[in-house]
Each structure stands twice: as structure tokens, then as C-alpha cells.
C-alpha positions in Angstrom: 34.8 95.2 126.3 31.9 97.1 125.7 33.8 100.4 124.4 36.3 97.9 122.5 32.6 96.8 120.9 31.7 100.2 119.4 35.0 101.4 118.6 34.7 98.2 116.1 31.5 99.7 114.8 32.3 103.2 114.9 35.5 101.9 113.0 33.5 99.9 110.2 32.1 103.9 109.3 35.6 104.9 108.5 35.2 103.7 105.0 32.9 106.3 104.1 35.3 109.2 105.7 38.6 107.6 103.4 36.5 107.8 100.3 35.9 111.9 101.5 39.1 112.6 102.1 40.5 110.3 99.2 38.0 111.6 96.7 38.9 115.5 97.2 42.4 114.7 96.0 41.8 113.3 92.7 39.4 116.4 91.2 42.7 118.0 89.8 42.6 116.2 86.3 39.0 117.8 85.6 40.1 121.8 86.4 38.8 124.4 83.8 42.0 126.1 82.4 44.7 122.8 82.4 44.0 122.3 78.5 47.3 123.7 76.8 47.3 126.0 73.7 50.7 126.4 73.7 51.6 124.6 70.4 53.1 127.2 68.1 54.9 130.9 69.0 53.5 132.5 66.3 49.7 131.4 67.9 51.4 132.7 71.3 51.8 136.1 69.8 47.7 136.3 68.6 46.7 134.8 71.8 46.2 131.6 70.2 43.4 133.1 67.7 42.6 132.0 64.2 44.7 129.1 64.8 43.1 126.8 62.7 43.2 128.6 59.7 46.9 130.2 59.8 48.9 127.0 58.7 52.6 129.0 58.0 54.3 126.3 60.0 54.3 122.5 60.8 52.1 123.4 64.0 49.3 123.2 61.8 49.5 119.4 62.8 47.9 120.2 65.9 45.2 123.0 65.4 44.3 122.1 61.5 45.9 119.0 59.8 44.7 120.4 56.4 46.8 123.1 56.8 49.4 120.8 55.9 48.8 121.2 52.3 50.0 124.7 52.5 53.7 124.2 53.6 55.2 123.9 50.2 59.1 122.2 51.8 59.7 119.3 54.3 60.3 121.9 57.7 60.9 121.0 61.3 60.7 123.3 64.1 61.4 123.3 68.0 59.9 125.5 70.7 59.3 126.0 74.4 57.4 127.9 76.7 57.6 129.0 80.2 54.5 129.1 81.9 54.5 131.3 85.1 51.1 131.0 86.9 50.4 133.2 89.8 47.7 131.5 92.7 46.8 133.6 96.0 44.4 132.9 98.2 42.1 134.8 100.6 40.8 133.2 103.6 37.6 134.2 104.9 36.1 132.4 107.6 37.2 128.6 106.6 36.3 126.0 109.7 36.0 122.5 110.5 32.9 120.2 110.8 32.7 121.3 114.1 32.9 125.5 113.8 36.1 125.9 114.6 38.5 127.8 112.6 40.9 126.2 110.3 44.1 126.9 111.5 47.4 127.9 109.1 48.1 130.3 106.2 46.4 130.8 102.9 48.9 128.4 101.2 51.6 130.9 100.4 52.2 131.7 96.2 50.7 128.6 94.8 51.5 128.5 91.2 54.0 126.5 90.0 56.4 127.6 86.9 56.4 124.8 84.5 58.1 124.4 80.8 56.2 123.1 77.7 57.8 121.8 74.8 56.8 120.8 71.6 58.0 119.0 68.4 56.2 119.0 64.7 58.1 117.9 61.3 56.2 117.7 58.0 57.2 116.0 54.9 56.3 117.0 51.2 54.9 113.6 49.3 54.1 115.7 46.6 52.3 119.3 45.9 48.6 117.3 46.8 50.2 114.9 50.4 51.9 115.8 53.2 52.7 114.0 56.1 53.6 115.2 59.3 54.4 114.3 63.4 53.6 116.1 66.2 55.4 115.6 69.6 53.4 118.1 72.3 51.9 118.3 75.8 48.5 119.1 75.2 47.1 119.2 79.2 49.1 119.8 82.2 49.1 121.6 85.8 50.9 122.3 88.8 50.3 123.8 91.7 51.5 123.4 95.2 50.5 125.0 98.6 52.3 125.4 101.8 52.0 121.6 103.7 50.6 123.6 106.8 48.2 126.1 104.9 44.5 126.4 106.1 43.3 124.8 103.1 45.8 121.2 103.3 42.8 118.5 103.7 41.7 119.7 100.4 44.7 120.3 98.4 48.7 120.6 98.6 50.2 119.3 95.5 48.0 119.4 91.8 50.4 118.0 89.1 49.5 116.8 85.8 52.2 115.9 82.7 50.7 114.5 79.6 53.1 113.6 76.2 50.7 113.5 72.8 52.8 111.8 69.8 50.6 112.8 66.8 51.2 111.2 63.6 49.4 113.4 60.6 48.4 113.0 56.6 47.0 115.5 54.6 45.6 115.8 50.8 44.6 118.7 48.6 41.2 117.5 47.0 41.4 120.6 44.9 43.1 124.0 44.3 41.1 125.7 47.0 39.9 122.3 49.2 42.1 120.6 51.5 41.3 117.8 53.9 44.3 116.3 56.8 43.6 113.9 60.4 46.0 112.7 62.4 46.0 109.9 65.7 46.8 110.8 69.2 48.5 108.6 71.2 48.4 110.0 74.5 50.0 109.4 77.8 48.8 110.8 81.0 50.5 111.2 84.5 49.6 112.8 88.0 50.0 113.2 91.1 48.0 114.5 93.8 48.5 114.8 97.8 46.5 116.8 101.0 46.2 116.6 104.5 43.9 114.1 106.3 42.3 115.2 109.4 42.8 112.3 111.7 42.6 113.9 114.9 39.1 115.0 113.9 38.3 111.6 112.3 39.7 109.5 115.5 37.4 111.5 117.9 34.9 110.9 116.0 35.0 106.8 116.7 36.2 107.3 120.3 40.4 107.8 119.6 41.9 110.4 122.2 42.9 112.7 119.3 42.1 116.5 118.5 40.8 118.0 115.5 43.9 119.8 113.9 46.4 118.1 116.5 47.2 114.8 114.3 47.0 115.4 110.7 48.4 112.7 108.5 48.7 112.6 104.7 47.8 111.0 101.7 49.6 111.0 97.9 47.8 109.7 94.8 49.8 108.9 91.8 49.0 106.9 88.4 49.2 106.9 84.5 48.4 105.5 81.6 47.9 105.5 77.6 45.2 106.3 75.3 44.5 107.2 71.8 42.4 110.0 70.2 42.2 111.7 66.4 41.8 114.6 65.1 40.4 116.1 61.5 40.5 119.6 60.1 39.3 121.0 55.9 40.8 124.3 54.5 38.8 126.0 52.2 40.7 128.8 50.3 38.5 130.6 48.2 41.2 132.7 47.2 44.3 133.4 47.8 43.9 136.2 50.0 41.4 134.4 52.1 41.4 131.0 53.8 38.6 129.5 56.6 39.5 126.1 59.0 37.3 123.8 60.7 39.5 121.3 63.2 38.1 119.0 65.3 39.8 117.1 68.1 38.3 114.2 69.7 37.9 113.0 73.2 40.4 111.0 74.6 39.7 108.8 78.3 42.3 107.9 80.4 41.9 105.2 82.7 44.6 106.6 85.8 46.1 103.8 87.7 48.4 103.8 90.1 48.9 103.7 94.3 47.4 105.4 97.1 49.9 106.1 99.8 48.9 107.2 103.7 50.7 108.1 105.8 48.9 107.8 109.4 49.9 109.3 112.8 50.9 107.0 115.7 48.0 108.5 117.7 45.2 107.3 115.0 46.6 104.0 113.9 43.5 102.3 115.6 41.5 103.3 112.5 43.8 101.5 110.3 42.8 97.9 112.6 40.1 97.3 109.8 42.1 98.0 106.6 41.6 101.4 105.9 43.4 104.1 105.5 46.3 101.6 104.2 48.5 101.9 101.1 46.8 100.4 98.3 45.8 100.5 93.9 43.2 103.1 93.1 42.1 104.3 89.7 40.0 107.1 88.5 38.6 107.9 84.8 39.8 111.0 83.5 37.4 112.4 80.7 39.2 115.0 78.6 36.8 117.0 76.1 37.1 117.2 72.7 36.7 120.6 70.7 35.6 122.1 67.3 37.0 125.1 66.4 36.4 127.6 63.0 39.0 130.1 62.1 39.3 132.7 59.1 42.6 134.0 58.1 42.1 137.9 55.9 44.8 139.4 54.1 43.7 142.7 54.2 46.6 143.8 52.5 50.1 142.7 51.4 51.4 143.8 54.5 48.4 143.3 57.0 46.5 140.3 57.8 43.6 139.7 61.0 42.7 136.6 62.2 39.7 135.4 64.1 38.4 132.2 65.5 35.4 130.6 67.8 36.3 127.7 70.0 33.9 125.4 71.6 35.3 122.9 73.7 32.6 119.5 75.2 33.5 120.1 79.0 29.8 118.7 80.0 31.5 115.1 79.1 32.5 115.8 82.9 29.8 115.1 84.9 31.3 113.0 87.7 34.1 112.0 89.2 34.0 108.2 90.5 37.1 106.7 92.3 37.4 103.2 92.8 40.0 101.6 95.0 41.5 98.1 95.0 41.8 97.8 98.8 38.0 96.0 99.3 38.1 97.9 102.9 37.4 101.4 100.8 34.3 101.7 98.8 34.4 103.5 95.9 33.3 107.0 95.6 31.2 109.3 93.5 31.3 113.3 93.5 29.4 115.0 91.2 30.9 117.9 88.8 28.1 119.1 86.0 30.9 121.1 84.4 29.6 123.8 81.1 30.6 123.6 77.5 32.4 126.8 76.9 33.0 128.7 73.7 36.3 130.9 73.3 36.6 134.1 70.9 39.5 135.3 69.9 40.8 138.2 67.3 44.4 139.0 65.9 46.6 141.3 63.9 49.7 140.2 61.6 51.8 143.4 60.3 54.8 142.3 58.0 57.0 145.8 58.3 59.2 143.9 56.2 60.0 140.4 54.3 62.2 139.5 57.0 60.1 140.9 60.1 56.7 140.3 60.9 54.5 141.6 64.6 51.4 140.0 65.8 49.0 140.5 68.2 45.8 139.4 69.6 43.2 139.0 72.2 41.1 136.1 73.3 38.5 135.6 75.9 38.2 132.4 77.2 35.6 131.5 79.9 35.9 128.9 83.0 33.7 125.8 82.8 33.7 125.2 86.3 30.7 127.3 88.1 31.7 128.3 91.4 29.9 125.7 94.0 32.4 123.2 92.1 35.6 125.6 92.3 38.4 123.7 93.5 41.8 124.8 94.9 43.8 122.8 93.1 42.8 124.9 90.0 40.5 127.3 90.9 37.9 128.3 88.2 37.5 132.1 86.9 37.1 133.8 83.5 40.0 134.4 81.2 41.6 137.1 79.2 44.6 136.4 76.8 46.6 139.4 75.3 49.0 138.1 73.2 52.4 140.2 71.2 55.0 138.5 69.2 57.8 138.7 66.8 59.2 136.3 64.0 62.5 136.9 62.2 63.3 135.5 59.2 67.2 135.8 58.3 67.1 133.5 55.4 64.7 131.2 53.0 65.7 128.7 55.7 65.3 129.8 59.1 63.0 131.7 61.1 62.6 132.9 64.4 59.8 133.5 66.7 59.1 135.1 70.3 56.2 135.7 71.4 54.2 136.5 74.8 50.9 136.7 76.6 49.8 137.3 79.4 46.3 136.0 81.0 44.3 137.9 83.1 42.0 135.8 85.3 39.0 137.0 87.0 38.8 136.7 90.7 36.8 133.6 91.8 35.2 132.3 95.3 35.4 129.1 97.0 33.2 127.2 99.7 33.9 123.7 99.4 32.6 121.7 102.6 33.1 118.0 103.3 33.1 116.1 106.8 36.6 115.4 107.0 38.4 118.2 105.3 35.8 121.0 106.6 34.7 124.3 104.5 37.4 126.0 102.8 35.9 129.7 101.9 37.3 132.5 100.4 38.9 133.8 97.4 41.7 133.1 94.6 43.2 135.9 92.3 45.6 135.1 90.1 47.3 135.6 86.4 49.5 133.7 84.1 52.2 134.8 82.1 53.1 132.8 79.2 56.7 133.1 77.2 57.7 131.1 73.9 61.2 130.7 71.8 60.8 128.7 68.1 62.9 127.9 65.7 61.8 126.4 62.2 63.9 125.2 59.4 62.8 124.6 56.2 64.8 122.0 53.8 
């Protein structure tokens, strides 16, 4: 009777260990590096520099509405983009609570390939409004490790979709001034899973179990819609020349949606109480919003540079709190203090003819996460873009564009600790390669 006594009371602490284990998975959504440039081919091809002030396509919807005002026909245009991330790890010296090693691989190739698609139409009102609509996926991530992999209670599955429907107007104020804004309607959707150490958990209220020996499992999935704007002037003060100012705003998205365990027969004890039991959970996701100035040169008929400076609010992070429906669970509260980070980027256009034109570019884009809040389900690290594309244009009608870049991302280290999922240390490399088909139509 005794030892059923303080098994009950040891129990009534599991609370604190599910909102541990629970509140590692759901840090995915705040990852440095999951915002998505990949709007426009022709931005693929200068590494996504100068953006804001290029406006030669519909695209302009999303990096500079004002831009608008510079697309003289109604046009549509669709393109995709396969994203190839590569995620290794290094593990050096990860352990349990306890000392004892962490057992299983580094995770195997973690990066998932995903494809990103995007939709933008614009309509000529008259030679001072344009509309426009934007259909585009401006966040997303995936990753998944190997179920067994020495760093599961932490992470095995990262995924994160998000659909942006952008409805856009734009007005020349004067020959040289142009003003545009558009609204964001926004939908979000992730899912997120790890291990859950309930050998180590059970011993630790009095279970026969064994750290390691009776791992369990627990997926977090949820959604929702929200709605953002964004604004951008053009000021061309000639016609060789042209400087953008865009600014997108912050959108929140309150996630809701299920927690699901699943608990081995050797710990089900802990679940007497209520915990560790499916139930609602929701988390806020804070996504930044960014200000960006661009200048488009013509140096000559032929040759053009682009340039731009990016700054993007990723200090609106500063915690992650996790609330739960199940009463059992209290809610949880990890700090993040993430860094506003500014991005510089330079590019080349080269028209060797007036149906062929090259680009090129390179951007430097730093990680807001510093590394005592690197995660593995995106782990943090400076990047590099080098950019190279193509467009072909076979008539007044259509053009073509390819374009690719690849990202070089710095080596970062990890040594995240928590009582139930233990220290994960050691290191991630990794790289992205980024590859993008459009075609625009102008009617």
C-alpha cells in the first residue's frame, strides 16, 4: 500500500516530464531558414537579390506590389521548384540524464526533397492600376530522421506546408512614383513527432522499465488561417534606374490540432492519472515580418546589376508556450530569444540577345537562431546563395525561365539537454540545392 502511495505521488510529477518531452516537438515552426524565397525563376537565378525592385513579371505581387505598375499587358505565369536539402549529423558524445550514452545512429540523410509551386496573374485596369493575385507557399520544411537515430526524443519528423492566397492593387501616383499592397490570407499546417523515453521516465516513479528499453512516441499535428498585408513604392527616377521598398507584415497562427501517444505496455502505469493520453493542444506560431530595399541599374542596354538589403523581425520570437486541452498536462514555456537578421545580396542580368537573357547572383543570408537554441529539426548555420539562370523568350507572348542555386550552409553545433530526451551534442553540415521551371504568358 505504501509503494502503491508514492507511485501516486511520484506519478502526479509526470505532468512536468509530458510538457518536456511534448514541448521539444513543437519548436520546428520557429527554425531560422524555413521562410521561402522561392517566388519567381528569374529571382532564383540572382539568388533572390534586388527582388523588390526588378518587377519584369507578375511575381512582383509578392516582393513589391508597386512593381505592378510596370507590367504594361494582363500576364499569368506558373512555376515550380524542387528543393533538395541535404541534413547530416555528427554525434559526439550525446547521453541521457543519467550519463549513459545515447544509443542509435546519427539519423541517416535527413533532408527531405520537397516541391514549391507558385501562381501570380495581373490585370491591366488602365496605364495608372493594376490588379493582381498571388497563389504561393511562402514557409515550409521537412525533415525526417531515422525512427531509431540517437537523436529520436528530440526530433524524427519536422514538416511544415503553408498556402498564401494574395490578392494585390497597384497605382502610379506619377510618371516616376508608384505605390501597390496586397492581403495575405494564409493557411498553416504541421506536423511534428519524436521519441519519448518512457523506460527512463517510468524508473524514475518506481515502473520496472529501462532507460532506452521502452521508448514510446508522440505526433503533433494542427492548422489554421490567418491574414497579413503587404505594401511596397517604386521610385523611378529614370528610366535606366529604379529603387523598391516592400514591406511584409507579420502574420500569427494560432496551430490547433491533436496530440497523439503512443505508450508502451510496460509504462502504461503513468497514463493512470491522465497523462500522456491523446488529447487538443495548440501552440502560437509568430512568423516575422520583413522590409527589404532593392535598386535595379541598367548599366547598359545589354547589362543590368541588382542589389538589395533584407531585414527580417525574427526577435518577435521570443518564446514558445504550448498549451494543451487535456487539464492533466500543464502548459509549457521554452524560451528562444531568436536575432533580427539582415540579408545582402548582389546580381548580374546580361541580355546576349532580345530573345536570351543570363543572370546571376550571390546572397549572404545569416541564421537567427544562435547556437544554445539550435535545434535538429532545422538546425541553424549561416548561409550562402549562388544563384545562375536563363529566360528565353520565343515570342512577344511567351517566355521561359530556369534557373538554379545552390546554398552553402555553414557547419553548426548542437547541445540541447532536457530531463527526458537527454543532451543531444554534436554537429550538422549540410547544403540545399534549389531548381526552378516558369512559364509566363502575356495577353
Amino acid at each position: 500500500m505504501h509503494k502503491l502511495k508514492q507511485l501516486r505521488v511520484k506519478l502526479s510529477l509526470t505532468p512536468i516530464l509530458v510538457a518536456l518531452t511534448v514541448n521539444s516537438t513543437a519548436s520546428v515552426a520557429f527554425a531560422g531558414g524555413f521562410a521561402l524565397n522561392e517566388q519567381s525563376v528569374k529571382g532564383l537565378g540572382n539568388a533572390f537579390a534586388g527582388s523588390a525592385a526588378t518587377a519584369d513579371d507578375a511575381s512582383t505581387i509578392f516582393f513589391n506590389p508597386a512593381g505592378l505598375t510596370r507590367l504594361p499587358d494582363n500576364s499569368f505565369f506558373g512555376a515550380s521548384y524542387v528543393i533538395f536539402p541535404t541534413i547530416i549529423f555528427q554525434n559526439q558524445g550525446s547521453n541521457v540524464a543519467t550519463g549513459v550514452p545515447l544509443s542509435g545512429g546519427n539519423g541517416g540523410e535527413a533532408g527531405v526533397d520537397i516541391i514549391v509551386p507558385n501562381l501570380y496573374a495581373a490585370w491591366s485596369v488602365s496605364d495608372r492600376l493594376k490588379l493582381g493575385i498571388g497563389i504561393n507557399v511562402p514557409f515550409g520544411l521537412s525533415s525526417k530522421y531515422d525512427s531509431n537515430w540517437v537523436g529520436r526524443y528530440q526530433a524524427v519528423e519536422s514538416k511544415l506546408t503553408t498556402i498564401n492566397i494574395n490578392p494585390t492593387v497597384a497605382a502610379k501616383l506619377s510618371d516616376n512614383l508608384s505605390v501597390g499592397a496586397g492581403l495575405n490570407i494564409q493557411y498553416a499546417e504541421t506536423t511534428l513527432s519524436n521519441a519519448i523515453n518512457f523506460g527512463l521516465i517510468g524508473q524514475s516513479v518506481g515502473l520496472p522499465t529501462q532507460s532506452q528499453q521502452a521508448d514510446g512516441f508522440v505526433k503533433v499535428s494542427g492548422s489554421d488561417w490567418s491574414v497579413g498585408y503587404n505594401l511596397g513604392v517604386m521610385y523611378e527616377p529614370s528610366k535606366t534606374t529604379r529603387v523598391g521598398l516592400s514591406y511584409r507584415s507579420p502574420i500569427t497562427q494560432d496551430i490547433r490540432g491533436n496530440a497523439d501517444f503512443t505508450v508502451p505496455a510496460s509504462a502504461r502505469a503513468l497514463t493512470a492519472r491522465g497523462q500522456f493520453t491523446d488529447t487538443g493542444a495548440n501552440a502560437v506560431l509568430n512568423l516575422p515580418d520583413t522590409l527589404s530595399l532593392a535598386v535595379y541599374q541598367e548599366l547598359n542596354p545589354r547589362l543590368a546589376i541588382v542589389g538589395d538589403v533584407t531585414w527580417t523581425n525574427w526577435s518577435r520570437f521570443k518564446e514558445l508556450r504550448v498549451q494543451f486541452d487535456n487539464p492533466v498536462q500543464a502548459d509549457t514555456v521554452q524560451p528562444e530569444n531568436w536575432n533580427d537578421t539582415y540579408r545582402f545580396g548582389v546580381g548580374a542580368n546580361y541580355a546576349v540577345s532580345d530573345r536570351l537573357t543570363l543572370r546571376t547572383g550571390i546572397t549572404y543570408d545569416p541564421c537567427p537562431v544562435s547556437e544554445e537554441f539550435n535545434t535538429p529539426r532545422l538546425p541553424g548555420g549561416d548561409r550562402t546563395l549562388l544563384g545562375f539562370g536563363a529566360s528565353y523568350r520565343p515570342s512577344k507572348s511567351f517566355n521561359f525561365d530556369i534557373g538554379y542555386t545552390h546554398v552553402f550552409v555553414n557547419d553548426s553545433d548542437i547541445n540541447q539537454s532536457s530531463s527526458t530526451a537527454g543532451t543531444l551534442k554534436g554537429t550538422f553540415e549540410g547544403g540545399v540545392d534549389i531548381v526552378g521551371l516558369q512559364v509566363s504568358w502575356q495577353f
